[in-house]
N, CA, C and O atoms as a GROMACS GRO file, in nm:
protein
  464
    1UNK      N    1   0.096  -1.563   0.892
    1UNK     CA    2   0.157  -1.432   0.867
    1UNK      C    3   0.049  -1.336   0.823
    1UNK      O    4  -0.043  -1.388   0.761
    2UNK      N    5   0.043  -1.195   0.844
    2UNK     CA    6  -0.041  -1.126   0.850
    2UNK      C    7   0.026  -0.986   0.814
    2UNK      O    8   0.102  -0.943   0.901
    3UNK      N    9   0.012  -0.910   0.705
    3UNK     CA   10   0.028  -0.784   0.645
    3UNK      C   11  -0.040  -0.721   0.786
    3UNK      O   12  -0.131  -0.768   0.855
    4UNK      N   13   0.051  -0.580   0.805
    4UNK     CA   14   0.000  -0.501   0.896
    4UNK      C   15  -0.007  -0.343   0.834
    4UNK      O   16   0.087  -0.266   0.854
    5UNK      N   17  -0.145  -0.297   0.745
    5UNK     CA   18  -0.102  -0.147   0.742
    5UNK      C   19  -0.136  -0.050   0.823
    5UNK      O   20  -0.237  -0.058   0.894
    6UNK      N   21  -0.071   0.032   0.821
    6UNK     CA   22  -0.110   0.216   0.880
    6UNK      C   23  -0.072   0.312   0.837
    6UNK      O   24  -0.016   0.313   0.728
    7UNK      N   25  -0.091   0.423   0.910
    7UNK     CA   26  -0.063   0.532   0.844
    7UNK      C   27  -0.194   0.609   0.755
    7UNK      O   28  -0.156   0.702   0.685
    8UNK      N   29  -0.303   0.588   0.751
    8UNK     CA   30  -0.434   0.628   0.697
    8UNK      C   31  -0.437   0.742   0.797
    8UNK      O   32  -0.358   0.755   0.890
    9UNK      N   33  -0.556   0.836   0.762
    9UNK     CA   34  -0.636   0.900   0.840
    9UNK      C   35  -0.715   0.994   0.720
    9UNK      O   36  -0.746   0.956   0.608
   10UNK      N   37  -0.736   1.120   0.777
   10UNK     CA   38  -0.826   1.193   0.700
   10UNK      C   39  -0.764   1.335   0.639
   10UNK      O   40  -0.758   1.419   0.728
   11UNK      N   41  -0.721   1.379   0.521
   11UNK     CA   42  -0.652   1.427   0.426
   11UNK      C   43  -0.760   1.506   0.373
   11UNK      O   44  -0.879   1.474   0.376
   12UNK      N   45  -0.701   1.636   0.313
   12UNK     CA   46  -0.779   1.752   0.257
   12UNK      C   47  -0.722   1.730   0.102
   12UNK      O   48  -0.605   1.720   0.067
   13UNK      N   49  -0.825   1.727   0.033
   13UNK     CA   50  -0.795   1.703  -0.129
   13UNK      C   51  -0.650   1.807  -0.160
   13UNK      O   52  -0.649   1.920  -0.114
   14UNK      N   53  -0.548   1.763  -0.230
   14UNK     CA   54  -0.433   1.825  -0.262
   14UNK      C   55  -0.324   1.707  -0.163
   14UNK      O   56  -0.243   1.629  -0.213
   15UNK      N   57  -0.352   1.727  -0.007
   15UNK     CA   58  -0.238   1.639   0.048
   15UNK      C   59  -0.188   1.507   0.033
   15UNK      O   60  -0.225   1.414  -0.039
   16UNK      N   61  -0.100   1.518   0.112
   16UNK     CA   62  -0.045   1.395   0.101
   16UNK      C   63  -0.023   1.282   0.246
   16UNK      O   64  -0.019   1.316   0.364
   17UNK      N   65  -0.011   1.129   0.183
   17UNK     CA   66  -0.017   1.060   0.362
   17UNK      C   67   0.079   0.932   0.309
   17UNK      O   68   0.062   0.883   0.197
   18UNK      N   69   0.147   0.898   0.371
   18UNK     CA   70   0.228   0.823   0.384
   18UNK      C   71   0.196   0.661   0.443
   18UNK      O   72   0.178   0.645   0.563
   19UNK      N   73   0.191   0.575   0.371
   19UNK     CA   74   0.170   0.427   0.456
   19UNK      C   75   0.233   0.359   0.454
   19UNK      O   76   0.326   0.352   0.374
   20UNK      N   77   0.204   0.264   0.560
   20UNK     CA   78   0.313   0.181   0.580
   20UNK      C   79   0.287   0.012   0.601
   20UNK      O   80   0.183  -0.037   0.646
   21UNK      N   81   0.368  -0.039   0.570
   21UNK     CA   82   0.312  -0.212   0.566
   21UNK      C   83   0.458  -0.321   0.680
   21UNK      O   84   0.575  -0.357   0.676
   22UNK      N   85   0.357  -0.325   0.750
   22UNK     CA   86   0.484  -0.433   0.856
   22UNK      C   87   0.453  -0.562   0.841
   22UNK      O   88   0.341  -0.603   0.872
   23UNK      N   89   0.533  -0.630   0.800
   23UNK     CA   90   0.560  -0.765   0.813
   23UNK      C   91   0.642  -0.814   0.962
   23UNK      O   92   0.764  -0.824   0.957
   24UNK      N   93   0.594  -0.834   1.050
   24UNK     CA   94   0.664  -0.838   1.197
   24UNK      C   95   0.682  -1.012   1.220
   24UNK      O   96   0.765  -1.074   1.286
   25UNK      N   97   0.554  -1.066   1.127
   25UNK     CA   98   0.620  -1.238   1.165
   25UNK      C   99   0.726  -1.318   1.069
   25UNK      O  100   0.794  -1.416   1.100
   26UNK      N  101   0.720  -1.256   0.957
   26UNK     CA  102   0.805  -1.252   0.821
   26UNK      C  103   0.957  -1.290   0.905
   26UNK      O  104   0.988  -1.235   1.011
   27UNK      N  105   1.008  -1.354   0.862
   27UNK     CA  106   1.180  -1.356   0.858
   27UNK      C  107   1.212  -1.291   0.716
   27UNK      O  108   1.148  -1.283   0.612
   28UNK      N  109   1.361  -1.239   0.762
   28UNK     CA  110   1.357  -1.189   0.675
   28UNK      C  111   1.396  -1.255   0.514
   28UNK      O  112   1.383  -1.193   0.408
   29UNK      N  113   1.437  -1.370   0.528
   29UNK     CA  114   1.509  -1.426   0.395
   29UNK      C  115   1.364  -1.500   0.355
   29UNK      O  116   1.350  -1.596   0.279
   30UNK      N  117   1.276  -1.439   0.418
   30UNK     CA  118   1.155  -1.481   0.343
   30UNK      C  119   1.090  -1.330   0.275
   30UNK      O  120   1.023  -1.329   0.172
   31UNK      N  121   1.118  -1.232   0.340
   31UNK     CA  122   1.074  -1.109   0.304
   31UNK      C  123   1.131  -1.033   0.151
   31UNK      O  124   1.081  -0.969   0.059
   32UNK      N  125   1.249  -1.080   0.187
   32UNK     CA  126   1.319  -0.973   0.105
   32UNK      C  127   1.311  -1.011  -0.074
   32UNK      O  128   1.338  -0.923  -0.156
   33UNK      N  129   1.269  -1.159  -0.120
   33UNK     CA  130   1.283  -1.202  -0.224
   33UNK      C  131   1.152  -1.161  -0.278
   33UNK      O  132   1.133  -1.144  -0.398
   34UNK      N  133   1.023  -1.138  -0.150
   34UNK     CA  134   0.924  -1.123  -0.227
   34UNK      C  135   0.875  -0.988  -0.318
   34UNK      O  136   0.938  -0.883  -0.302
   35UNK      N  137   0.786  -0.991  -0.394
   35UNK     CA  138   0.691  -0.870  -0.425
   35UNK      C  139   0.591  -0.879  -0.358
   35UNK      O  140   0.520  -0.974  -0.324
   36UNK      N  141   0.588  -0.722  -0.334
   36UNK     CA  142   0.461  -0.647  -0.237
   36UNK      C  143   0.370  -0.550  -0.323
   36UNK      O  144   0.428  -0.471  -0.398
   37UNK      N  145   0.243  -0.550  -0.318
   37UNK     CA  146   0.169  -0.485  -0.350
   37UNK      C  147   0.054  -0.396  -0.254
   37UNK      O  148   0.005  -0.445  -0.152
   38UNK      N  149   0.014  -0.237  -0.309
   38UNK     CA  150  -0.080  -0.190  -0.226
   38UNK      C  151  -0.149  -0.250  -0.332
   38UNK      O  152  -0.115  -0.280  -0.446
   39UNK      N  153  -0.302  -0.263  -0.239
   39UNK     CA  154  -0.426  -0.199  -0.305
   39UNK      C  155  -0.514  -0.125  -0.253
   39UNK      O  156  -0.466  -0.056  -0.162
   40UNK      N  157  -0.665  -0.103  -0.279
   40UNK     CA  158  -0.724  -0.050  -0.205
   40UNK      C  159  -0.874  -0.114  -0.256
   40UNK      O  160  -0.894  -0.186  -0.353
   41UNK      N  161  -0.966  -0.064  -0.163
   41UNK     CA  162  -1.116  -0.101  -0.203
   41UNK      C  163  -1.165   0.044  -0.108
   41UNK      O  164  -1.155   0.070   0.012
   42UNK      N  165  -1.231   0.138  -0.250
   42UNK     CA  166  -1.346   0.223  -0.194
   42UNK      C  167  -1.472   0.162  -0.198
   42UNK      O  168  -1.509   0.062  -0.258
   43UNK      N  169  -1.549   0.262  -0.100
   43UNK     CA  170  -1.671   0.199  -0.086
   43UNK      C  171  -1.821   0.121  -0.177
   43UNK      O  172  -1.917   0.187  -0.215
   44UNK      N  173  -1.808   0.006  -0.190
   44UNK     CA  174  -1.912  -0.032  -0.295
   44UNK      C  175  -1.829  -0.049  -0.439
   44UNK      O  176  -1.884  -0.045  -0.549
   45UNK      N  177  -1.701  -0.066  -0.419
   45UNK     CA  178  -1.660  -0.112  -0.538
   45UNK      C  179  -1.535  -0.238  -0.459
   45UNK      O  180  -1.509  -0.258  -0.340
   46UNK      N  181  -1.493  -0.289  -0.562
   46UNK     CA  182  -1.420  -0.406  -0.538
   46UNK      C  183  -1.302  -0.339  -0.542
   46UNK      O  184  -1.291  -0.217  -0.559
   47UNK      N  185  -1.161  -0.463  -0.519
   47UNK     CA  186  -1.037  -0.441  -0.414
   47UNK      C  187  -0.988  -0.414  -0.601
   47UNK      O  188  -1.023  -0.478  -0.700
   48UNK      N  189  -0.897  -0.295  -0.591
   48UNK     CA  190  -0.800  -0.273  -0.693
   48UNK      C  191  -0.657  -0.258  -0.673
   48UNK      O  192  -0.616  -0.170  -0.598
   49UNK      N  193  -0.566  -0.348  -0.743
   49UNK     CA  194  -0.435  -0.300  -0.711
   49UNK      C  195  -0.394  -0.184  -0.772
   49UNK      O  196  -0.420  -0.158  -0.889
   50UNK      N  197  -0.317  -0.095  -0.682
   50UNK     CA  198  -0.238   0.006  -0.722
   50UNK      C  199  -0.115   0.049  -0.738
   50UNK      O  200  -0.092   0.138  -0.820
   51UNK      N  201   0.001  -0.017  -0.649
   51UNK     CA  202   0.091  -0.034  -0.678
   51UNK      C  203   0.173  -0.132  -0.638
   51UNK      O  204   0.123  -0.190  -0.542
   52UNK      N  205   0.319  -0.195  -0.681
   52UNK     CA  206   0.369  -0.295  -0.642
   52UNK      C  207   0.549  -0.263  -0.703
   52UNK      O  208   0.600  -0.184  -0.783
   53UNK      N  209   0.604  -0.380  -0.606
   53UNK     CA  210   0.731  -0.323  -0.576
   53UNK      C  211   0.842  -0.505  -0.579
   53UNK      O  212   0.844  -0.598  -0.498
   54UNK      N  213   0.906  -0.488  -0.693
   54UNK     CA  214   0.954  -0.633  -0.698
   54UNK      C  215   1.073  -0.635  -0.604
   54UNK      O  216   1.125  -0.525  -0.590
   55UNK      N  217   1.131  -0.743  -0.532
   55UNK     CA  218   1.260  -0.757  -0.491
   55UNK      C  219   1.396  -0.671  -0.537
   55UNK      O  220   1.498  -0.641  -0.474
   56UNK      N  221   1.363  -0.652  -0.643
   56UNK     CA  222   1.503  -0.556  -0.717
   56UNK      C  223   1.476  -0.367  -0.696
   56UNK      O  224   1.548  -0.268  -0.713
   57UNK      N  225   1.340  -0.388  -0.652
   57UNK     CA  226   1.262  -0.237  -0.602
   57UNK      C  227   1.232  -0.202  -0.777
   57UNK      O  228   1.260  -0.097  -0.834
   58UNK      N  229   1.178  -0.301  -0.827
   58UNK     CA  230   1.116  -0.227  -0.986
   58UNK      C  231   0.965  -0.190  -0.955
   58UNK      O  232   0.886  -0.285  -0.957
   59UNK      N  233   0.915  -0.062  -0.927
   59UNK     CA  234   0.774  -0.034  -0.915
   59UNK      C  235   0.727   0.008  -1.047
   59UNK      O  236   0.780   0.080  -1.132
   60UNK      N  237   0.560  -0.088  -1.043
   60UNK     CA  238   0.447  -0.006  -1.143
   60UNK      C  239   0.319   0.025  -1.062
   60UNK      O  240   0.275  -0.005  -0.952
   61UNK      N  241   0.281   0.094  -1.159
   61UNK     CA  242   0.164   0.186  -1.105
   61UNK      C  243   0.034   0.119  -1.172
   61UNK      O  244   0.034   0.022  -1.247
   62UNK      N  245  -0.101   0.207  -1.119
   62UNK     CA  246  -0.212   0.161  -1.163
   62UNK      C  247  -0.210   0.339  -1.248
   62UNK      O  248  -0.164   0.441  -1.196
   63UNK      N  249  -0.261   0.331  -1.361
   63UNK     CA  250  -0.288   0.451  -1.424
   63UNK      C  251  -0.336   0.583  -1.356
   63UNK      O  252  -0.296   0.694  -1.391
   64UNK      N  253  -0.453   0.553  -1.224
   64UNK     CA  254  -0.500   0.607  -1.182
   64UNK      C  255  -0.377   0.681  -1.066
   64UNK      O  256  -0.414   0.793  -1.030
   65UNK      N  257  -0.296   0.655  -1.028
   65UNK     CA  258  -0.216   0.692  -0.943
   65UNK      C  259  -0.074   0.723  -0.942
   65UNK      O  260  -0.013   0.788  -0.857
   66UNK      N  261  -0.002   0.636  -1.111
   66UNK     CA  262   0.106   0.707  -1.146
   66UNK      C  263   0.123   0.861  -1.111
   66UNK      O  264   0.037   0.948  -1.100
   67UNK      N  265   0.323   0.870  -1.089
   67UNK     CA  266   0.307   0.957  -1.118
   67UNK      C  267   0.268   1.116  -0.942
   67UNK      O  268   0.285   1.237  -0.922
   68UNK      N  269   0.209   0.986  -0.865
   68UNK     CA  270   0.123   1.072  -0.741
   68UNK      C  271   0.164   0.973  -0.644
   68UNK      O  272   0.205   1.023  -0.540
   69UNK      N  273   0.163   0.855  -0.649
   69UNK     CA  274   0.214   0.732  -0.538
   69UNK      C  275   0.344   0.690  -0.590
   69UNK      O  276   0.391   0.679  -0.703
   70UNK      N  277   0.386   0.670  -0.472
   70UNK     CA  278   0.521   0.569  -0.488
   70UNK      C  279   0.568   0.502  -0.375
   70UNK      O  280   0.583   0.547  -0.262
   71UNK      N  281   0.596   0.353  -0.432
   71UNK     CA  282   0.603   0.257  -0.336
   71UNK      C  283   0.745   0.228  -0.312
   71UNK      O  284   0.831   0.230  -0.400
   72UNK      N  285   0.765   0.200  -0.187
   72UNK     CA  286   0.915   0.164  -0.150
   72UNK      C  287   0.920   0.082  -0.053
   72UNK      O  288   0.837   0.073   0.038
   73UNK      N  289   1.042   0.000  -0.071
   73UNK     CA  290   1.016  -0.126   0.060
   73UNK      C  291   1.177  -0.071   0.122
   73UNK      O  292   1.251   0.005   0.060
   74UNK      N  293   1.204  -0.126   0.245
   74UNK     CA  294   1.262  -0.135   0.361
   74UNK      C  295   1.336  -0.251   0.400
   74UNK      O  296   1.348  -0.251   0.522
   75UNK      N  297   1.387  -0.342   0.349
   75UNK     CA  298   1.434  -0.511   0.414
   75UNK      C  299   1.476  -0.484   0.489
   75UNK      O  300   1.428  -0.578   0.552
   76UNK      N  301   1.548  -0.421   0.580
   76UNK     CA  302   1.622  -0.435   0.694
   76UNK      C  303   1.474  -0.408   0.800
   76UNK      O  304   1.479  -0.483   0.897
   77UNK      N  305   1.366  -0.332   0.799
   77UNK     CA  306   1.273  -0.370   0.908
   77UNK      C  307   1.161  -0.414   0.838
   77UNK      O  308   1.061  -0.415   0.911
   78UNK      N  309   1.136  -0.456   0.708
   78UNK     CA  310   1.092  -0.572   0.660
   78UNK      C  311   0.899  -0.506   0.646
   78UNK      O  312   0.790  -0.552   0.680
   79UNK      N  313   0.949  -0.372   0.576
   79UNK     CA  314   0.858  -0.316   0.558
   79UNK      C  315   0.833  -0.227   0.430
   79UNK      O  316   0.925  -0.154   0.394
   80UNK      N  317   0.704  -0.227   0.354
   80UNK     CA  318   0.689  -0.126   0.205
   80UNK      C  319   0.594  -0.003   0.269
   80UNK      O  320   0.523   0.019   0.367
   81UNK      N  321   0.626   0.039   0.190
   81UNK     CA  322   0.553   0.230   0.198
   81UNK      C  323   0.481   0.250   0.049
   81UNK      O  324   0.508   0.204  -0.062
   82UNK      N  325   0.363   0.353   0.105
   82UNK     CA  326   0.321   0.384   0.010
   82UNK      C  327   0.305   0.531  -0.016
   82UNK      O  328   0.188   0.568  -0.028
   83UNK      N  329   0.412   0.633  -0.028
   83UNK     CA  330   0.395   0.735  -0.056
   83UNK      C  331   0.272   0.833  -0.091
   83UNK      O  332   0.267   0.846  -0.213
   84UNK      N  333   0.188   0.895  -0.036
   84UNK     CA  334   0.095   0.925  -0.151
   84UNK      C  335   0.083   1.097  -0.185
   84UNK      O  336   0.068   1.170  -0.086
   85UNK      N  337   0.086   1.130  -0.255
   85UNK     CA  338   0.005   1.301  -0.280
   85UNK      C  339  -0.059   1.336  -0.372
   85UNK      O  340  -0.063   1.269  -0.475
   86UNK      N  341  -0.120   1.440  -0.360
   86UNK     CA  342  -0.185   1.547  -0.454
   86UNK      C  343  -0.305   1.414  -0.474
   86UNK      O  344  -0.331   1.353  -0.577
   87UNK      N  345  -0.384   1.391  -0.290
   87UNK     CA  346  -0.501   1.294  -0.300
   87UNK      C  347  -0.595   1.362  -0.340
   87UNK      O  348  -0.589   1.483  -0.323
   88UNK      N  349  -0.709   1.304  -0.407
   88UNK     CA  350  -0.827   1.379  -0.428
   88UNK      C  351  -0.915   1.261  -0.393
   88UNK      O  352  -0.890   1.141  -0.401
   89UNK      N  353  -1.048   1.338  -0.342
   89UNK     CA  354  -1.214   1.212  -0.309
   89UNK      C  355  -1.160   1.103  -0.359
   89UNK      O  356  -1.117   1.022  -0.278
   90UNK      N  357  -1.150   1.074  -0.497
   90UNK     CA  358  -1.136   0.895  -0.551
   90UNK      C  359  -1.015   0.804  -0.457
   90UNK      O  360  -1.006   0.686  -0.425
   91UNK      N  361  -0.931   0.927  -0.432
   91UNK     CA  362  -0.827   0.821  -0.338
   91UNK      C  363  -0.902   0.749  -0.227
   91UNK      O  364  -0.851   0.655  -0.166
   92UNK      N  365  -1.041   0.800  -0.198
   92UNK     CA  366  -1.049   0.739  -0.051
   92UNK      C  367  -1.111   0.626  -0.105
   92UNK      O  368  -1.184   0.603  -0.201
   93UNK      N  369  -1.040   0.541   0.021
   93UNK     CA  370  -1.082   0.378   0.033
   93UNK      C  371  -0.999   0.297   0.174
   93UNK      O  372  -0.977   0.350   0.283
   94UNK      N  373  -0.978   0.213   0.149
   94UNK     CA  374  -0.941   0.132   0.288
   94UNK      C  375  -0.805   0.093   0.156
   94UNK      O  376  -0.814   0.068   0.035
   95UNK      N  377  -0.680   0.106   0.258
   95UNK     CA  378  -0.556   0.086   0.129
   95UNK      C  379  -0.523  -0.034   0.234
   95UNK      O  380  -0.523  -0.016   0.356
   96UNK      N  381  -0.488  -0.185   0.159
   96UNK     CA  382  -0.394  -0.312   0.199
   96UNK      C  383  -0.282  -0.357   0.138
   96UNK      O  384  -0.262  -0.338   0.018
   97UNK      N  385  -0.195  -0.424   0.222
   97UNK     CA  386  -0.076  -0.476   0.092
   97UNK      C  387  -0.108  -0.598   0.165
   97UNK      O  388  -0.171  -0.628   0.266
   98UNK      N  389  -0.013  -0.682   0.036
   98UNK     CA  390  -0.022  -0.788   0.035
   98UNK      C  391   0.093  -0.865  -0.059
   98UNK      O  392   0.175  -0.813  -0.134
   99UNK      N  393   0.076  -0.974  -0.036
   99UNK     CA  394   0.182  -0.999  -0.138
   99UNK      C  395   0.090  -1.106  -0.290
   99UNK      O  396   0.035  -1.215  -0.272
  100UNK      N  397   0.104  -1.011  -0.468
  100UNK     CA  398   0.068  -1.057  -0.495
  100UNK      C  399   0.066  -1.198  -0.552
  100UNK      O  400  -0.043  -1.247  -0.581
  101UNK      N  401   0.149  -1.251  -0.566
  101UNK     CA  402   0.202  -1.387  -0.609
  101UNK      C  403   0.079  -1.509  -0.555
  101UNK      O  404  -0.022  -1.563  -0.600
  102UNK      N  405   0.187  -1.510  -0.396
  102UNK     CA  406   0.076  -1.591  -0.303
  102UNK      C  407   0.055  -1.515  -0.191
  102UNK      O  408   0.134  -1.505  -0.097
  103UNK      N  409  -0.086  -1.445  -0.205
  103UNK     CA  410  -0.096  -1.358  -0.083
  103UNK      C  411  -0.202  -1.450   0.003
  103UNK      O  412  -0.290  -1.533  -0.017
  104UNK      N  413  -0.113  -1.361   0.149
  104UNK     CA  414  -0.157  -1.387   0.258
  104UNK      C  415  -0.303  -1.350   0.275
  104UNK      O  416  -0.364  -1.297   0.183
  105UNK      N  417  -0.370  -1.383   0.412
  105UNK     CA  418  -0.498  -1.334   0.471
  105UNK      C  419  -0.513  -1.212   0.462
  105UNK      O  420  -0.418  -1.158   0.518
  106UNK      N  421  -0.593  -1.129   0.416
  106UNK     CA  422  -0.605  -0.998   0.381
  106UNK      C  423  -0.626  -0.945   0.535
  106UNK      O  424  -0.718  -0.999   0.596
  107UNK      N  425  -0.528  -0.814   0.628
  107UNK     CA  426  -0.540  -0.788   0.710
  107UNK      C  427  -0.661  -0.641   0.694
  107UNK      O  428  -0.734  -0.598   0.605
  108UNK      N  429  -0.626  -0.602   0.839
  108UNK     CA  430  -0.778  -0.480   0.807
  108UNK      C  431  -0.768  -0.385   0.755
  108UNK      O  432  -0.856  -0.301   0.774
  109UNK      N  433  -0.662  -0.356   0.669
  109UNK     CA  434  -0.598  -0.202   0.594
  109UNK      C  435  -0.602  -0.117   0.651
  109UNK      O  436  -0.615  -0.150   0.768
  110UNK      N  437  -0.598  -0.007   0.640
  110UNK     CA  438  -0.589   0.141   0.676
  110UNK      C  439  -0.683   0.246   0.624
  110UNK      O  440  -0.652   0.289   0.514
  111UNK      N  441  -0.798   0.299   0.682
  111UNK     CA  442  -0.906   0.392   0.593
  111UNK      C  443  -0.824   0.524   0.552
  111UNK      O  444  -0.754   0.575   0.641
  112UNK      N  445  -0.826   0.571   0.451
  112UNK     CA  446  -0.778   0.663   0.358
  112UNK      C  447  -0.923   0.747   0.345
  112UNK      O  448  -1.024   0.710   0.286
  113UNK      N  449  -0.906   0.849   0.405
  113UNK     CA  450  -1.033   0.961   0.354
  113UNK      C  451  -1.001   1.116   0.286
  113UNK      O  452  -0.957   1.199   0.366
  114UNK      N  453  -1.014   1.144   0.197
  114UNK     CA  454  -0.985   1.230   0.129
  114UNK      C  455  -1.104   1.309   0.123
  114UNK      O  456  -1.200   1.273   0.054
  115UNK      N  457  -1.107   1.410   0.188
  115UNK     CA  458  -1.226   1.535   0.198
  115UNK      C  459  -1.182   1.667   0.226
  115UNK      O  460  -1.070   1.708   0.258
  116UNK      N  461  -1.285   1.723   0.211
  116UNK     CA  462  -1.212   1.882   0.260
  116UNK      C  463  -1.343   1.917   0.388
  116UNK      O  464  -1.338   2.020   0.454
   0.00000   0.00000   0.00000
C-alpha cells in the first residue's frame, strides 16, 4: 500500500493550496479506523509532522501551522486533505501523509513552493 499525494505546485507568499492524499489500494474497513498524518521535509532539514487527523476526525496541529492548515479526511473515497493558507517561504517543502501509528513506504509527496 502506498500513500498517494498531490495537489502541490508553486504559491505566492499569502496563498493558499489544497492537498490531497489517496489511498486507492486501501479497502476501506481498513481506511476508515485509521489516523492519517501530513508531514513535510524542506530542503536540508529532516521530515516534520504537521498535522494529523484521528478516525473520529479529532485534528492537531504542529505550532508552526495551527490555525493556517487544516486537515480533513473523506472515507467514502478514502482520502485526507490538507487545507493550507496564508503560506509563507517556510511552508515550502515536499508535503507526505502517511499513516502515523504503522506507516507505510513513504511515497514521493508533493513539492510545495512558496515564493513570490
Amino acid at each position: 500500500v502506498q500513500l498517494q499525494a498531490s495537489g502541490g505546485g508553486l504559491v505566492q507568499p499569502g496563498g493558499s493550496l489544497r492537498l490531497s492524499c489517496r489511498a486507492p489500494r486501501m479497502i476501506t474497513s481498513v481506511f476508515n479506523p485509521k489516523t492519517f498524518s501530513w508531514y513535510r521535509q524542506a530542503p536540508g532539514k529532516e521530515r516534520e509532522l504537521v498535522a494529523t487527523i484521528t478516525p473520529n476526525r479529532v485534528a492537531t496541529y504542529d505550532d508552526s501551522v495551527r490555525g493556517r492548515f487544516t486537515i480533513s479526511r473523506d472515507n467514502s473515497r478514502k482520502m485526507v486533505f490538507l487545507q493550507m493558507t496564508s503560506l509563507t517561504p517556510e511552508d515550502t517543502a515536499v508535503y507526505y501523509c502517511n499513516t502515523p501509528l504503522t506507516p507505510y513506504p513513504w511515497g514521493q509527496g508533493t513539492l510545495v513552493t512558496v515564493s513570490s
